[in-house]
DOLO-143419 format. One line per 8 residues: their letters; for each residue x, y, z of C-alpha. Coordinates in nm, 2 decimals. Each point is the difference from the previous one (the first is absolute). Layout:
BEGIN
a	X:Y:Z ~ ...
***
This chain:
BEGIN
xxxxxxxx	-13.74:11.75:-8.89 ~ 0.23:0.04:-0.25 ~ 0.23:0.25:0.04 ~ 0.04:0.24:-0.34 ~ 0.31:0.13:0.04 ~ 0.36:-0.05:0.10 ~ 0.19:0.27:0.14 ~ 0.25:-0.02:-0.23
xxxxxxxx	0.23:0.26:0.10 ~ 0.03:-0.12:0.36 ~ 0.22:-0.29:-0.14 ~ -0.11:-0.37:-0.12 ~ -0.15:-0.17:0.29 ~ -0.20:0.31:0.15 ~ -0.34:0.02:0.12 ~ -0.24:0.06:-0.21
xxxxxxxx	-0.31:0.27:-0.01 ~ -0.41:-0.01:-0.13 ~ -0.25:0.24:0.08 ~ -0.33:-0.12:-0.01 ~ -0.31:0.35:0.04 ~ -0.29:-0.09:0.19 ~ -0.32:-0.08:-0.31 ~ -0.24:0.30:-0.13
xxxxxxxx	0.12:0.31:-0.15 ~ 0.14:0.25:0.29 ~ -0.17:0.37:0.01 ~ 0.21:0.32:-0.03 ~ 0.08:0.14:0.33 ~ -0.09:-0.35:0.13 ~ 0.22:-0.26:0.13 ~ 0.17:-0.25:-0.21
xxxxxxxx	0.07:-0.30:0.20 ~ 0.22:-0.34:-0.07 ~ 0.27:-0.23:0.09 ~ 0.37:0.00:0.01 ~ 0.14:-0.41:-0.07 ~ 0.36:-0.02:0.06 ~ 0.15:-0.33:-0.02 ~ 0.38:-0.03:0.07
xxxxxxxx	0.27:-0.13:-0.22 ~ 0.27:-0.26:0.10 ~ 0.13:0.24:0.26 ~ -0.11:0.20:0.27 ~ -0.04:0.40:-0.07 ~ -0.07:0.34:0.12 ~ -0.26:0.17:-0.10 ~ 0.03:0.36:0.04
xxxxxxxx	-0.30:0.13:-0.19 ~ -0.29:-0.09:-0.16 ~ -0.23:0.28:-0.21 ~ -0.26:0.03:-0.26 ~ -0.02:0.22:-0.33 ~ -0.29:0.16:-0.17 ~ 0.09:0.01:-0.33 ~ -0.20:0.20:-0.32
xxxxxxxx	0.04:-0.08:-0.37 ~ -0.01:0.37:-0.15 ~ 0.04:0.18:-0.26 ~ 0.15:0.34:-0.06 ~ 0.00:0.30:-0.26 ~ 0.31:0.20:-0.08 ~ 0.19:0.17:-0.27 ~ 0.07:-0.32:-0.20
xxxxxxxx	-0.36:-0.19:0.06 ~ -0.13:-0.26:0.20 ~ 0.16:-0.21:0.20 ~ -0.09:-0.28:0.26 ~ 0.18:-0.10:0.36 ~ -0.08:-0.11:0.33 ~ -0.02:0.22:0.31 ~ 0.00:-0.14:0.39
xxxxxxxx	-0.25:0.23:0.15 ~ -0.01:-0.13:0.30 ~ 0.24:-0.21:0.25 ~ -0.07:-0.18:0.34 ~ 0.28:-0.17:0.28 ~ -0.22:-0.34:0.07 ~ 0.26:-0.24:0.18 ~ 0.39:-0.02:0.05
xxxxxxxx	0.23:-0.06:0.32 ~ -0.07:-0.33:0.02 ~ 0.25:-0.34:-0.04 ~ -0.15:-0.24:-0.29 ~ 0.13:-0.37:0.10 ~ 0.10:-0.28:-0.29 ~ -0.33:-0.09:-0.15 ~ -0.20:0.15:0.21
xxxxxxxx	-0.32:0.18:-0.16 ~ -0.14:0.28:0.18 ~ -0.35:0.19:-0.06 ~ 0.00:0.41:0.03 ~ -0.37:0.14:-0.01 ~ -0.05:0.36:-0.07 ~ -0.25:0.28:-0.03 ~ 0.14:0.33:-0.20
xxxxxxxx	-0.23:0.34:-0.10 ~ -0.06:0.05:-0.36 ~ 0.09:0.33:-0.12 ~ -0.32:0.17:-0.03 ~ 0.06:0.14:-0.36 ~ 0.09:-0.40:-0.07 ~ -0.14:-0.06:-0.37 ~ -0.32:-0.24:-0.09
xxxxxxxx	0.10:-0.23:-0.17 ~ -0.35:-0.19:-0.05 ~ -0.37:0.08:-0.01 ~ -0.26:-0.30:0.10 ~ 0.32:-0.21:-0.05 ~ 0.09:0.03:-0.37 ~ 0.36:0.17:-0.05 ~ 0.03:0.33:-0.11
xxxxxxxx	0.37:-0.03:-0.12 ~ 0.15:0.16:0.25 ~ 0.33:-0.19:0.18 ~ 0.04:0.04:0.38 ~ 0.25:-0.28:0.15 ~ 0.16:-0.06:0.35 ~ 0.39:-0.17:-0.01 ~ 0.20:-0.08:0.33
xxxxxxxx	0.30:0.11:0.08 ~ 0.23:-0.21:0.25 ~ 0.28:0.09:0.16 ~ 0.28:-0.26:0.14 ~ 0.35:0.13:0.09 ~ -0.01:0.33:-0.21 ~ -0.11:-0.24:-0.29 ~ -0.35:0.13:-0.14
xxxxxxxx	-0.20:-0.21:-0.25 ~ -0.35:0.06:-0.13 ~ -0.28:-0.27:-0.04 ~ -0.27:-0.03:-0.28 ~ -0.24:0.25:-0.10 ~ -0.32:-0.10:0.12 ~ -0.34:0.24:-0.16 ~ -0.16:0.19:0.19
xxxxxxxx	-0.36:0.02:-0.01 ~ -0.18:0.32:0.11 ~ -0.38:0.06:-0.06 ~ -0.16:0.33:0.04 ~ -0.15:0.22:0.32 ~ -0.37:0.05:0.00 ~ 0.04:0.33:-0.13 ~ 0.21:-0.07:-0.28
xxxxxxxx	-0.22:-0.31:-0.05 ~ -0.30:0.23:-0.03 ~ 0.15:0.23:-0.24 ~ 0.09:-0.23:-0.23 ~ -0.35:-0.22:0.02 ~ -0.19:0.39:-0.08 ~ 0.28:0.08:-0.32 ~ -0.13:-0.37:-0.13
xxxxxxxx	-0.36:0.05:0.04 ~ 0.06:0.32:-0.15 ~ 0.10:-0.19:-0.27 ~ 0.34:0.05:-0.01 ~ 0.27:-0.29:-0.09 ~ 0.31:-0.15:0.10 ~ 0.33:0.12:-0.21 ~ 0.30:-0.09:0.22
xxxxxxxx	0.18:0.08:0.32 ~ 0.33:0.08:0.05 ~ 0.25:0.16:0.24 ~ 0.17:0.32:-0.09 ~ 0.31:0.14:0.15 ~ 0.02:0.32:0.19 ~ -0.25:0.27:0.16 ~ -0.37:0.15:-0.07
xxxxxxxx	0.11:0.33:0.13 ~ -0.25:0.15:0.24 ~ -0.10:-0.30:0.13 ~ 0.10:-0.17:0.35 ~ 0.13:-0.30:-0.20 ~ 0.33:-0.15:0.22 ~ 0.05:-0.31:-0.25 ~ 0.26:0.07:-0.25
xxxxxxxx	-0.24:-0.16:-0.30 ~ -0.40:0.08:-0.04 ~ -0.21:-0.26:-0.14 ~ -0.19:0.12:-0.34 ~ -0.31:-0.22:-0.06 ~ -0.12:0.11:-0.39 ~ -0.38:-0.05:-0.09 ~ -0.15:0.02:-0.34
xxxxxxxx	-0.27:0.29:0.06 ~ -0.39:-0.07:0.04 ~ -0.21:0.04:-0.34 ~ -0.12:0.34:0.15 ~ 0.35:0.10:-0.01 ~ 0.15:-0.08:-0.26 ~ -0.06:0.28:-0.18 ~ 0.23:0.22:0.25
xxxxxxxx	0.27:-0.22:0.12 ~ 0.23:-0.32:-0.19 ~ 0.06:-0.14:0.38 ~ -0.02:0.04:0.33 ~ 0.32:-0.03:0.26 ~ -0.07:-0.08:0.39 ~ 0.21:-0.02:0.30 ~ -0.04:-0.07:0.30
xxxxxxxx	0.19:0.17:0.32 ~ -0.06:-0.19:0.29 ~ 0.01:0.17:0.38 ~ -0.10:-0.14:0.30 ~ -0.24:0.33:-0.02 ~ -0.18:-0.06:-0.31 ~ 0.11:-0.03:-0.39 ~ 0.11:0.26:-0.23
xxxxxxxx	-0.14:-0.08:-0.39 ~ 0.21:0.13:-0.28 ~ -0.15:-0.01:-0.30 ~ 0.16:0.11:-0.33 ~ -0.24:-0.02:-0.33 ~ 0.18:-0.02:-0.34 ~ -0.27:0.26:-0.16 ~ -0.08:0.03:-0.34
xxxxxxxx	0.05:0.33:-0.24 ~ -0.30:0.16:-0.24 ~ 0.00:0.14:-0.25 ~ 0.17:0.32:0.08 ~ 0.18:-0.12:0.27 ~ 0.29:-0.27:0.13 ~ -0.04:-0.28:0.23 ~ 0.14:0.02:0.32
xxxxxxxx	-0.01:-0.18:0.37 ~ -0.18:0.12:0.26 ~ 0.10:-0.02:0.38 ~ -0.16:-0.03:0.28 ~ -0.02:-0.16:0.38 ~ -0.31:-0.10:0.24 ~ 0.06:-0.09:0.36 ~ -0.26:-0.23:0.16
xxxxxxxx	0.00:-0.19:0.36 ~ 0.08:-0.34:0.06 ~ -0.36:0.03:0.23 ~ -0.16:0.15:-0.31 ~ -0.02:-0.41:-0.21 ~ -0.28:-0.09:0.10 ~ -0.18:0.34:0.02 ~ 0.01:0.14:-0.36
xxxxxxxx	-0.21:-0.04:-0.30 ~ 0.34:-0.12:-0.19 ~ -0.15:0.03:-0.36 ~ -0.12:0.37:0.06 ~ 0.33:0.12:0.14 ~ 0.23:-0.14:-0.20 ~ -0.25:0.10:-0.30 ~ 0.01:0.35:0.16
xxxxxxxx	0.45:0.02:-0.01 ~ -0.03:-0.08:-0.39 ~ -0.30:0.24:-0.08 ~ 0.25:0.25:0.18 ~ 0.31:-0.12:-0.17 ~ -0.19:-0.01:-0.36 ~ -0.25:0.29:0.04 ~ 0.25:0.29:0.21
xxxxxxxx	0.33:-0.12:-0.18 ~ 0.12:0.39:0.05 ~ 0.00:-0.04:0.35 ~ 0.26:-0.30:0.05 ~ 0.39:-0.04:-0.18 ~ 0.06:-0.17:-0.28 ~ 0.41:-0.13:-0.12 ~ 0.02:0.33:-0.23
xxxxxxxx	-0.05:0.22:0.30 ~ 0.20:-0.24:0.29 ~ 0.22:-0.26:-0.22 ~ 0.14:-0.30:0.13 ~ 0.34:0.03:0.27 ~ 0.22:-0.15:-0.21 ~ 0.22:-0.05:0.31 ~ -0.31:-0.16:0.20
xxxxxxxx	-0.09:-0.16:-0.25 ~ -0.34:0.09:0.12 ~ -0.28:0.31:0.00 ~ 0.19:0.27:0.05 ~ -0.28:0.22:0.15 ~ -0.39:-0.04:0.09 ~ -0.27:0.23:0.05 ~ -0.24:-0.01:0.30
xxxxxxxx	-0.16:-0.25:0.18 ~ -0.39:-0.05:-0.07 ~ -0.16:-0.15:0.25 ~ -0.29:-0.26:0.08 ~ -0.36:0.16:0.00 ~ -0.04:-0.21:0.29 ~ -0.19:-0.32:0.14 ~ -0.37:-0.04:0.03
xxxxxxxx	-0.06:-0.12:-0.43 ~ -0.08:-0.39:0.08 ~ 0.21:-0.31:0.05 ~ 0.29:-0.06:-0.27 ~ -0.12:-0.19:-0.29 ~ 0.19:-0.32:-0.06 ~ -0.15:-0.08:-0.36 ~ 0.29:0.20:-0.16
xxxxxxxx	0.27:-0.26:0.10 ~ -0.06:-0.23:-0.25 ~ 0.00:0.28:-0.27 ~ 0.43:-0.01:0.09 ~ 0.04:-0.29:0.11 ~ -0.14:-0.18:-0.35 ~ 0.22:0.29:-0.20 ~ 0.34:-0.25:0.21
xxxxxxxx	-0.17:-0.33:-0.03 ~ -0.09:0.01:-0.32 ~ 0.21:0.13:-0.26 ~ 0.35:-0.02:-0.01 ~ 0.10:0.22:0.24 ~ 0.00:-0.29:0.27 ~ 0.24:-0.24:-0.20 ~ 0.23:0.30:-0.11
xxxxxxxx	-0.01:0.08:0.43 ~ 0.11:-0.34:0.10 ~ 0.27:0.03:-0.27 ~ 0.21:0.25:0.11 ~ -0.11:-0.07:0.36 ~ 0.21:-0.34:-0.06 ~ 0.29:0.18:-0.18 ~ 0.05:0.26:0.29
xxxxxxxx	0.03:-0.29:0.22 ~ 0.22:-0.17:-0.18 ~ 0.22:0.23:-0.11 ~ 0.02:0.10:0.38 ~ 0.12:-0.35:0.09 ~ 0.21:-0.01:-0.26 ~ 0.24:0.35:0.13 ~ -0.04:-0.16:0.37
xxx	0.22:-0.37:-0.18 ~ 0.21:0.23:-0.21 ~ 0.08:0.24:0.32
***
């Protein structure tokens, strides 16, 4: 094994720290599991603590424009109060819990753009040094999974995804970022919408599905974006007729605009940086339509494979990494 990083703050000669995550993409809510490898420098040390970061590439809206950071949305305590001998290399398997609302970062395995990583931080005699950034790969529940195979054999497409900082207000979001997955809309709606937002707020009860169309004006009238939310069961994947519920939200979104917000009437929270308000929940019509139909997936999958989206993905993936290791050298 070689070991990636040095712990350069502990001194020259300390131990030295790698993270290795167990293979396969994790699942939110799931457990991400992995190994600690400590090896010790030309001394023996103390370690006092050992602990993981979740860390988000994200971007965020405010008076001035966009800007992009990283956020740690999640910390664990996985080892510590130990004595690490001269040398000596020592192996700390754990097993932490995914934050349910934890983005996707993939769907059937091609990248979606999104950045999730996982550093280290170690702890010897009040010293604290962080590791590498290593990905994080997170594919999606069955529900969201379902959802997104019925938008594609819908026939809508792949845009981009992203992470945006603050709050969908009315929601039970707890993450302080929402991910925003953009589709280009189906032929049968293109006349009424430019695109289509998701997200996805993950429970352990069941998933809330924000959706946010970008609709177009007429003659007489401006364009605007239309709001709404849907609430389905985690039980509810493989129970639905996918196609014919999410077909029913956008008839609803496109057909009843009146009846849901748009920005003119509830704005953005420039503070938030987020919705600032939402109007009721719809929800599901219920189970009983048929098995969800998997055909749609390759309608979004293709939309990341093969254009440029996927090479423009990888990208910044690699520059968020980068530029991450490079603030752990210079700090």
């Amino acid at each position: 094994m070689v070991f990636k990083r040095l712990l350069g703050a502990i001194g020259v000669g300390g131990p030295s720290v790698d993270t290795v995550l167990d293979g396969g993409a994790a699942l939110p809510g799931g457990a991400l599991t992995g190994r600690v490898l400590l090896r010790g420098g030309g001394s023996a040390v103390d370690i006092e603590h050992i602990g993981l970061e979740l860390i988000a590439r994200v971007e965020a809206e405010h008076a001035e424009g966009e800007s992009e950071g990283s956020v740690v949305f999640e910390r664990f305590t996985v080892g510590g109060g130990f004595r690490l001998g001269e040398g000596e290399e020592r192996e700390l398997p754990f097993s932490v819990p995914l934050p349910w609302e934890t983005p996707v970062t993939e769907l059937h395995g091609q990248p979606l753009g999104v950045a999730l990583g996982v550093r280290t931080e170690v702890a010897v005699a009040g010293a604290r040094d962080k590791g590498d950034l290593d990905p994080l790969a997170v594919r999606p529940l069955p529900v969201q999974e379902a959802v997104l195979e019925a938008f594609g054999g819908l026939g809508f497409g792949f845009r981009s995804a992203d992470l945006e900082y603050g709050h969908i207000g009315g929601t039970g979001q707890r993450l302080p970022f929402y991910q925003e997955i953009e589709l280009t809309p189906a032929p049968q709606y293109a006349h009424a919408m430019n695109e289509l937002e998701l997200t996805f707020l993950v429970s352990p009860a069941g998933v809330e599905i924000v959706l946010e169309a970008d609709k177009r004006g007429g003659p007489f009238s401006a364009g605007h974006d239309a709001l709404t939310r849907f609430t389905v069961r985690h039980e509810d994947a493989p129970a639905l007729d996918w196609q014919a519920e999410v077909d029913g939200w956008i008839r609803r979104m496109t057909e009843h605009h009146d009846a849901y917000g748009s920005h003119a009437a509830y704005g953005h929270d420039s503070h938030g940086y987020g919705h600032a308000g939402m109007p009721g929940t719809g929800h599901h019509s219920g189970p009983g339509l048929g098995t969800a139909v998997a055909a749609g997936a390759a309608g979004l999958a293709v939309g990341v494979v093969g254009g440029m989206v996927a090479a423009e993905a990888v990208d910044e993936i690699g520059d968020f990494f980068e530029g991450e290791e490079d603030d752990a050298e210079e700090a």
